[in-house]
MMTF fields as JSON, N, C-alpha, C and O atoms, coordinates in Angstrom:
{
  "mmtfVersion": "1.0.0",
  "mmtfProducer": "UNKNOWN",
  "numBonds": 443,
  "numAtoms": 444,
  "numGroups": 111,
  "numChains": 1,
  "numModels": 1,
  "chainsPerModel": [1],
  "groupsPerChain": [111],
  "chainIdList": ["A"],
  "bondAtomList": [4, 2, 8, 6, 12, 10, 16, 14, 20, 18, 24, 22, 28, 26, 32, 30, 36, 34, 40, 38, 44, 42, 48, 46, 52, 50, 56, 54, 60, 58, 64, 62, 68, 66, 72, 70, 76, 74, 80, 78, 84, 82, 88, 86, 92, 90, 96, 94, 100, 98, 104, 102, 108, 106, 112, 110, 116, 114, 120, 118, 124, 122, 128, 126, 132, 130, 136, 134, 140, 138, 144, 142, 148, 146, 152, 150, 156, 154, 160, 158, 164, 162, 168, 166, 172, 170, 176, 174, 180, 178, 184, 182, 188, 186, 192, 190, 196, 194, 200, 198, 204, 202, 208, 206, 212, 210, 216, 214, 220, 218, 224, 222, 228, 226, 232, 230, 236, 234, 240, 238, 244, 242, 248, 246, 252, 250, 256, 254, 260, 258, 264, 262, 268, 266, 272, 270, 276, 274, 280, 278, 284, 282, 288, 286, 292, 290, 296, 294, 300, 298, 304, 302, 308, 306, 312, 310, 316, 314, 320, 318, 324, 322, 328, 326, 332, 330, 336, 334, 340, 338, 344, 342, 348, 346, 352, 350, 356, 354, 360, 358, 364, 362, 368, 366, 372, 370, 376, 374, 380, 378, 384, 382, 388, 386, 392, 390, 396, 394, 400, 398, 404, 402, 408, 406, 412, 410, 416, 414, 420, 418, 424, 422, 428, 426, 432, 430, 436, 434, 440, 438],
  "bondOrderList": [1, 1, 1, 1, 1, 1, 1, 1, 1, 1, 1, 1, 1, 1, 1, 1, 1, 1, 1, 1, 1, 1, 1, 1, 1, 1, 1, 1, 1, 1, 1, 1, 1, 1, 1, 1, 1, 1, 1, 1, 1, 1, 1, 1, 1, 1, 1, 1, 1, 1, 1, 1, 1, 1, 1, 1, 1, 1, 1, 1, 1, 1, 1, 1, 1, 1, 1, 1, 1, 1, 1, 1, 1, 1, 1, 1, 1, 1, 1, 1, 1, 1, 1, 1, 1, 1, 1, 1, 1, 1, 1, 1, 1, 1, 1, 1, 1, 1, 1, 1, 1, 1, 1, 1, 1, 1, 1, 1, 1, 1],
  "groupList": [{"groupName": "UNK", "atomNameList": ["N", "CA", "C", "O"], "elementList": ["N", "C", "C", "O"], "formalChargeList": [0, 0, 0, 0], "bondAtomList": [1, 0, 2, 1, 3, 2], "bondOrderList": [1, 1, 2], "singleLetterCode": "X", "chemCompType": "L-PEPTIDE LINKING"}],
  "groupTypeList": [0, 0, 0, 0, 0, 0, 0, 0, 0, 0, 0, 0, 0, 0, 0, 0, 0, 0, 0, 0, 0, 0, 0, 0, 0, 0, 0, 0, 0, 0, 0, 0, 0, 0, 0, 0, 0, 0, 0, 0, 0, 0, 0, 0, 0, 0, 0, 0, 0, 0, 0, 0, 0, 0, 0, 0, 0, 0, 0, 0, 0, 0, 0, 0, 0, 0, 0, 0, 0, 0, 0, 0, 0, 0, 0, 0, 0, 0, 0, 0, 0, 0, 0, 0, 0, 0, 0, 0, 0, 0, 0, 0, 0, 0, 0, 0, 0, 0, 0, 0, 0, 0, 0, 0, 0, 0, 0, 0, 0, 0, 0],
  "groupIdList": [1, 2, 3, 4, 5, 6, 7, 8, 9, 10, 11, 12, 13, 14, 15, 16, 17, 18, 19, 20, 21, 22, 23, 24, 25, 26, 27, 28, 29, 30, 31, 32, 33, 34, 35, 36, 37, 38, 39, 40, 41, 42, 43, 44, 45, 46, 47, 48, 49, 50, 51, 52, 53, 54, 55, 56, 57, 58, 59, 60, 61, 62, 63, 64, 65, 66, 67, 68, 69, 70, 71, 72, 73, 74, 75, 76, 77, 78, 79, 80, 81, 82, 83, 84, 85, 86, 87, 88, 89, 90, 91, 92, 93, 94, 95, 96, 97, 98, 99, 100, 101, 102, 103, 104, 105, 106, 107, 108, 109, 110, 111],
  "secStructList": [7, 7, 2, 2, 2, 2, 6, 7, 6, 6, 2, 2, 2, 2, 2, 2, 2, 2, 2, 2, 1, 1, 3, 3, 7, 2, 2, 2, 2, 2, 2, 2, 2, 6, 1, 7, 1, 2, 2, 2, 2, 2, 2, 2, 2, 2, 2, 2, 2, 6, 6, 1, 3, 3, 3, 3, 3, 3, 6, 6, 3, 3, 3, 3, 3, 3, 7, 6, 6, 7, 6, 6, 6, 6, 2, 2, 2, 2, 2, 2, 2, 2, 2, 2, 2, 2, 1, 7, 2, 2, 2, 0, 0, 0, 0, 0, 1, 7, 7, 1, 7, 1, 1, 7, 7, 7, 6, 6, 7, 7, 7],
  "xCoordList": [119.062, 120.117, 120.067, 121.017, 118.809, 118.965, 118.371, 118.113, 118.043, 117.091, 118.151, 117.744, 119.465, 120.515, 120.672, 120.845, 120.58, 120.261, 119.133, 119.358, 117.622, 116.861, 116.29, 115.284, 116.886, 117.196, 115.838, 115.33, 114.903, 113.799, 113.532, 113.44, 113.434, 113.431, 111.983, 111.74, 111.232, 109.648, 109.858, 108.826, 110.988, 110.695, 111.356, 111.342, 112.401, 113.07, 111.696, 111.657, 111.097, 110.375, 109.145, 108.598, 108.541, 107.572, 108.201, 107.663, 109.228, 110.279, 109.892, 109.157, 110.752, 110.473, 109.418, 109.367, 108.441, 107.547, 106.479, 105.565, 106.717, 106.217, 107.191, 107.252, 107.872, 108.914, 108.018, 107.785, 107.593, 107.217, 105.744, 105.322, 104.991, 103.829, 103.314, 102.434, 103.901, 102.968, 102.497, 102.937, 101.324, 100.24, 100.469, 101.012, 99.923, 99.661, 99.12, 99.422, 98.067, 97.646, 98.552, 99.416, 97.995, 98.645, 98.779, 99.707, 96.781, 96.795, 97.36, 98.091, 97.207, 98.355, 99.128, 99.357, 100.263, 101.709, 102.021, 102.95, 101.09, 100.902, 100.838, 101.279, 100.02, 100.357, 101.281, 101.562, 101.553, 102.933, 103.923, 104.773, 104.095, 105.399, 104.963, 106.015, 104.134, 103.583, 103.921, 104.553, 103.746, 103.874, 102.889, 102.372, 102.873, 101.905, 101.314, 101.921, 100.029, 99.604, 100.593, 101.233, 100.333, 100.579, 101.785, 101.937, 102.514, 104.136, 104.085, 105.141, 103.308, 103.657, 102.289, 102.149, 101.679, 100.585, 101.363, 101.121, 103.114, 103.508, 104.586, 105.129, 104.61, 105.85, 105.031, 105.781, 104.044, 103.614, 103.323, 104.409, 102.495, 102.308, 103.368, 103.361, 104.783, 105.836, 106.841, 107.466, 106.254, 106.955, 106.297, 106.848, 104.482, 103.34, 103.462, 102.996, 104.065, 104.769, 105.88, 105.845, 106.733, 108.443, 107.966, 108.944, 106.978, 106.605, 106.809, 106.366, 107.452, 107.952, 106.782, 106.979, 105.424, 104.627, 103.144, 102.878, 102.299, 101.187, 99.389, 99.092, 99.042, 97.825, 96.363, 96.042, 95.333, 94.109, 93.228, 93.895, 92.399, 91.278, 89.931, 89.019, 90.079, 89.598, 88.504, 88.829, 87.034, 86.43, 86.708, 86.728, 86.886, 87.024, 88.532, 88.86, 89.196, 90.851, 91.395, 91.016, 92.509, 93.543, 94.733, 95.265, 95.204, 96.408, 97.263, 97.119, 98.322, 99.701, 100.034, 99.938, 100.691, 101.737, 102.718, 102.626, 103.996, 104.809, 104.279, 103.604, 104.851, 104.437, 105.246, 106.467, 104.858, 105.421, 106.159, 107.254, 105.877, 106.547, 107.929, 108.754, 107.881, 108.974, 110.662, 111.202, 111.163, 112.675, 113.285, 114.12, 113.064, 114.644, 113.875, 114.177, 112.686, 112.145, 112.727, 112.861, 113.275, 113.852, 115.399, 115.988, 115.799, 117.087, 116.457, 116.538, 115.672, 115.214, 114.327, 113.642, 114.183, 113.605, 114.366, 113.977, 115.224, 116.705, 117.128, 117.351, 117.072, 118.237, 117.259, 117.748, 115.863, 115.203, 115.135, 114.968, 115.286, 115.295, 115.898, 115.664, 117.387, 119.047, 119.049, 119.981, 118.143, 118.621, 117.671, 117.95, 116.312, 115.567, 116.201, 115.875, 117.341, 117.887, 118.463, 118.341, 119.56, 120.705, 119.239, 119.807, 118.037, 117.818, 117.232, 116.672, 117.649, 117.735, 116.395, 115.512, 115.978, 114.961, 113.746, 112.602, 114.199, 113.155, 112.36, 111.252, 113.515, 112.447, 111.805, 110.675, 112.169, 111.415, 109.893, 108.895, 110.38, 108.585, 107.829, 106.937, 108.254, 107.261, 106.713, 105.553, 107.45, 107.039, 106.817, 106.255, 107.589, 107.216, 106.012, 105.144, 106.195, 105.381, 103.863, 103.43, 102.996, 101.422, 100.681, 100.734, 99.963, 99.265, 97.95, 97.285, 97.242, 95.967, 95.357, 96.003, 94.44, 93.335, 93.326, 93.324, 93.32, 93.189, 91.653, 90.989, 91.315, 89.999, 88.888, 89.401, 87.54, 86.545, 85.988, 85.618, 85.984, 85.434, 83.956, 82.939, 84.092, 82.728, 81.456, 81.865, 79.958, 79.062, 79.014, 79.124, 78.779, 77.959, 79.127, 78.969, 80.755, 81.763, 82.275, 82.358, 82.414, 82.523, 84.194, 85.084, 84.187, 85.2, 86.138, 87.148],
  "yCoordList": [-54.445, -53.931, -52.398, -51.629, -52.102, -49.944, -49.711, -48.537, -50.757, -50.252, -49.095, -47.953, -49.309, -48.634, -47.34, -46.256, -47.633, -45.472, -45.279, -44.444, -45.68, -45.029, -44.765, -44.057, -45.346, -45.635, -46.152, -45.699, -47.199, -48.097, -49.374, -49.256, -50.42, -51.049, -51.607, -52.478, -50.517, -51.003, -49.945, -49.832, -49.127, -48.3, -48.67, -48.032, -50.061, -50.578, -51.828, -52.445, -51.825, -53.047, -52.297, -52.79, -51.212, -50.588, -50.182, -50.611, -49.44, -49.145, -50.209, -50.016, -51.591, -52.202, -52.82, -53.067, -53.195, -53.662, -52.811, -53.262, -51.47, -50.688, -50.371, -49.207, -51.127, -51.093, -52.49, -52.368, -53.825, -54.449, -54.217, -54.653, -53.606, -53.52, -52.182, -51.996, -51.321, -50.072, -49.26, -48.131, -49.907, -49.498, -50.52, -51.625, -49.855, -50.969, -50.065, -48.898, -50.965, -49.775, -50.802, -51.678, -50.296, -50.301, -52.062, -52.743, -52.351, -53.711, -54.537, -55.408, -54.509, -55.361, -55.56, -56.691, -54.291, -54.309, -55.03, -55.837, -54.721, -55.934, -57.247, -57.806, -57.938, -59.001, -59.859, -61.056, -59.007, -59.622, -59.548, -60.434, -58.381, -58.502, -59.468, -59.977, -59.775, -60.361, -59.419, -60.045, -58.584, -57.743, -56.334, -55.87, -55.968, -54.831, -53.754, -53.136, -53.618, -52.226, -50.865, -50.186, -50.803, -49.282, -49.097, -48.452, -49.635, -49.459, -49.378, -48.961, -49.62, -49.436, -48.325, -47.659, -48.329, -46.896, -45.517, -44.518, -45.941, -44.513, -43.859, -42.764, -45.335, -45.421, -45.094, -44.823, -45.113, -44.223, -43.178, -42.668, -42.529, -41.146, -40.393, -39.439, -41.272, -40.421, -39.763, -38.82, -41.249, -40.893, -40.403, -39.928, -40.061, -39.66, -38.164, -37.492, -37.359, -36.427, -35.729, -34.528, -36.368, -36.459, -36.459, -36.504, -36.431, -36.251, -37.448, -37.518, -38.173, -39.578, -40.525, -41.139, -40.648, -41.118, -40.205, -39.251, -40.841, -39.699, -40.815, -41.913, -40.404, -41.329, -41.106, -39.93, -41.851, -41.538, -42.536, -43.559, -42.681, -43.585, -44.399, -43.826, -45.637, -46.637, -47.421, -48.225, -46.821, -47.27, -46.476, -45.303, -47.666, -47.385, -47.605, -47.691, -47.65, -48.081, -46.771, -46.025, -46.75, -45.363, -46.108, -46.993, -45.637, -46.818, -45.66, -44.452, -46.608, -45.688, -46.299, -47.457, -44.703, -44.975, -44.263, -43.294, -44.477, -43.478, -41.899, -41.831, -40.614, -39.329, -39.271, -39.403, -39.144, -39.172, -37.191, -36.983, -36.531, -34.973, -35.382, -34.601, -36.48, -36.288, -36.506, -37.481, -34.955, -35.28, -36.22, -36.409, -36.89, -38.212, -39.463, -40.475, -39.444, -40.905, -41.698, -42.855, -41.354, -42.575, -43.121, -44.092, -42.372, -43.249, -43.481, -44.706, -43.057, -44.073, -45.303, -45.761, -45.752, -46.425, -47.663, -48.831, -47.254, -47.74, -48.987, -50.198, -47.559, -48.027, -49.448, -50.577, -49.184, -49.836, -51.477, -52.527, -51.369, -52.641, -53.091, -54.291, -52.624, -53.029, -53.632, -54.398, -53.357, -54.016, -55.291, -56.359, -55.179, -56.308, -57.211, -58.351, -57.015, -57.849, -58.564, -59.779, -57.881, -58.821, -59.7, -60.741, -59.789, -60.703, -62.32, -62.782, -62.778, -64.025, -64.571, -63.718, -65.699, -65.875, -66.295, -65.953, -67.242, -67.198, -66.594, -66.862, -65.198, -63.966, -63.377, -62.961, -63.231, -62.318, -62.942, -62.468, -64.189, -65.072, -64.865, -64.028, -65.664, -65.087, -64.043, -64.086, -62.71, -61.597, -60.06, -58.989, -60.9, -59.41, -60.023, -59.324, -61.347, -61.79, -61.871, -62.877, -61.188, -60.98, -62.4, -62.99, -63.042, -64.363, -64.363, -65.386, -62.504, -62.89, -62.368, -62.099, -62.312, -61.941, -60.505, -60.15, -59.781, -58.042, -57.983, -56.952, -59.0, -58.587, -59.669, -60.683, -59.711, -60.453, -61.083, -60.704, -62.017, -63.523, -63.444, -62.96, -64.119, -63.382, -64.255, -65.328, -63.995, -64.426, -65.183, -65.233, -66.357, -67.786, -68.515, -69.466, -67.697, -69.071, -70.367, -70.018, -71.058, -72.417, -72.088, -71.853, -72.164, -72.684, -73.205, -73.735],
  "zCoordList": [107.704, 106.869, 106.805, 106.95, 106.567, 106.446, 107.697, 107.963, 108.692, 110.184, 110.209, 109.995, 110.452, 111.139, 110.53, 111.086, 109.223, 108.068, 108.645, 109.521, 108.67, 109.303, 110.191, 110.218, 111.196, 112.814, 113.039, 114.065, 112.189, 112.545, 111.595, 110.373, 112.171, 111.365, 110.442, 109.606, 111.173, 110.623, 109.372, 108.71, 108.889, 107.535, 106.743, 105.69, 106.864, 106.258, 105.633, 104.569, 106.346, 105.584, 105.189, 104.203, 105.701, 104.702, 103.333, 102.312, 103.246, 102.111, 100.903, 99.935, 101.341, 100.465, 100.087, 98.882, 100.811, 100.43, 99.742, 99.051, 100.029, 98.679, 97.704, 97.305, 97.311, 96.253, 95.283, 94.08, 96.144, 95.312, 94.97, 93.899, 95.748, 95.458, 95.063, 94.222, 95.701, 95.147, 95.945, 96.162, 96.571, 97.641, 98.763, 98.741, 99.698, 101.184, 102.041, 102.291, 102.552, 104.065, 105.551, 105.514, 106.42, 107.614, 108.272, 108.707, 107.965, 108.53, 107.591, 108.061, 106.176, 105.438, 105.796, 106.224, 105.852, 106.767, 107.772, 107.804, 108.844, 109.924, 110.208, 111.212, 108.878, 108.801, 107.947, 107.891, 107.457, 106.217, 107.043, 106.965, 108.145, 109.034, 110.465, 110.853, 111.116, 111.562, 112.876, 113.726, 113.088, 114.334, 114.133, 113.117, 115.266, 115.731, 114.841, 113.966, 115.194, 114.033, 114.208, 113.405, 116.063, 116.113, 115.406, 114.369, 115.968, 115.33, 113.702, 113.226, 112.975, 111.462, 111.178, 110.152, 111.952, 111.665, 111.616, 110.939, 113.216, 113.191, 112.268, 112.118, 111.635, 110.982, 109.409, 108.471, 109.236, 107.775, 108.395, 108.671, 108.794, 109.686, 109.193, 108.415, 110.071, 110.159, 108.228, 107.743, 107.876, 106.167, 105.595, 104.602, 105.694, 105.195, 105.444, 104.524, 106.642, 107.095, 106.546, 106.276, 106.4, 105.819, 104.497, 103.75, 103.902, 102.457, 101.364, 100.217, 101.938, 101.35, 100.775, 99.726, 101.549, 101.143, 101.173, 101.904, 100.127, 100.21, 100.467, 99.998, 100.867, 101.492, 100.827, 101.002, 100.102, 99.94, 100.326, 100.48, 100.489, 100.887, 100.066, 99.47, 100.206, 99.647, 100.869, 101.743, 100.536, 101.333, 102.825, 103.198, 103.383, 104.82, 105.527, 106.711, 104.452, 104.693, 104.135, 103.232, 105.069, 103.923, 103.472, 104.141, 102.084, 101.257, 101.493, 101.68, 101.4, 101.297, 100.165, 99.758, 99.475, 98.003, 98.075, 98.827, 97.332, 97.267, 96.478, 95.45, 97.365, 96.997, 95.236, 95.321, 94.141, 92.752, 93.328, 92.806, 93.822, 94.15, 95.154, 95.626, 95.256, 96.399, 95.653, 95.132, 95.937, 95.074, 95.007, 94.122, 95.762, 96.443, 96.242, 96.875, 95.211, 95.611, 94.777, 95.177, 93.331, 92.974, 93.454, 92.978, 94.346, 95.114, 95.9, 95.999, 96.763, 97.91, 97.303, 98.217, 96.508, 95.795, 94.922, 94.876, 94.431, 93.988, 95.13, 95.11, 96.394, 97.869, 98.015, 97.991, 98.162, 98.951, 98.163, 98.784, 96.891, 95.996, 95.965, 95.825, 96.061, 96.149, 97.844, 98.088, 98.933, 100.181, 99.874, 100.42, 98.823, 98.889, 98.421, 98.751, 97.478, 96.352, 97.17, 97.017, 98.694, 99.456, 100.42, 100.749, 100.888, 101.385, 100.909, 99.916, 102.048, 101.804, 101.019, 101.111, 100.294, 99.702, 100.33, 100.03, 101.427, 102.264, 103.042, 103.506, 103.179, 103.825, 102.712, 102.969, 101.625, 100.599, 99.893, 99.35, 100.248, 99.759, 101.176, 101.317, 102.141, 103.424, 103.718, 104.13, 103.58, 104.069, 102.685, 102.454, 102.266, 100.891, 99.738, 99.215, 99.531, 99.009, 98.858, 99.42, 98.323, 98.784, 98.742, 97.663, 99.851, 99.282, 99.488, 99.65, 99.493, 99.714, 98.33, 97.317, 98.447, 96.793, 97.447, 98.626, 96.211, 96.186, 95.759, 95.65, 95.587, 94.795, 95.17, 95.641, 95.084, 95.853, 94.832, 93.721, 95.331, 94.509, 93.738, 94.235, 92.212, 91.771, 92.537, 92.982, 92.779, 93.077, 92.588, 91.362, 93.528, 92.774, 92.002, 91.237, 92.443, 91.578, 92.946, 94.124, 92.728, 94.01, 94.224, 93.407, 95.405, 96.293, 95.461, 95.924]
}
C-alpha cells in the first residue's frame, strides 16, 4: 500500500511494525516478514540515516526505535497506522503480531 510513497516495500512494513511495537532489531524483522536479513538491515541503515529512526544497543544486538527529534514523526506515524488499519486481518496477526517471549524464562520454572 505505501511500497509505492516510499518506493520499497520493506519500509512499509518496518514503518508499521514499529508503530505496534516500538523497538525491533533487524533479525526480528526478518522473521516476522519471513524474508531476507540484508534487505531489512539496508532498509534501517537507510531510515537510521534519513534520521527517521535512531539505534542503541542491547547486548550484542542493535534495536531500532523511532528518533523522538525527528519533525515529521508523528505523521509518519499517523500514515503508518492508518495503512495498518486498511490491512486485512490475517496479515496483521501473522506478521505484525509478536509470538515470541521478549523475556527469558525464570530458572527452574517447567515447560
Amino acid at each position: 500500500m505505501l511500497e509505492y510513497l516510499f518506493a520499497n516495500k520493506n519500509v512499509e512494513k518496518v514503518l508499521m511494525y514499529l508503530c505496534l511495537h516500538g523497538k525491533a532489531n533487524a533479525t526480528e524483522l526478518s522473521r516476522a516478514f519471513e524474508s531476507a536479513l540484508d534487505p531489512i538491515q539496508k532498509t534501517l541503515r537507510k531510515l537510521e540515516a534519513g534520521g527517521l529512526l535512531a539505534s542503541f544497543t542491547e547486548g550484542k544486538t542493535r534495536v531500532f526505535q523511532w528518533n523522538p527529534r525527528y519533525p515529521f514523526l508523528a505523521e509518519i506515524q499517523a500514515l503508518a497506522k492508518k495503512a495498518y488499519s486498511f490491512l486485512p486481518p490475517d496479515i496483521q496477526e501473522d506478521r505484525y503480531q509478536s509470538k515470541k517471549r521478549k523475556r527469558p524464562r525464570k530458572t527452574g520454572k517447567p515447560l
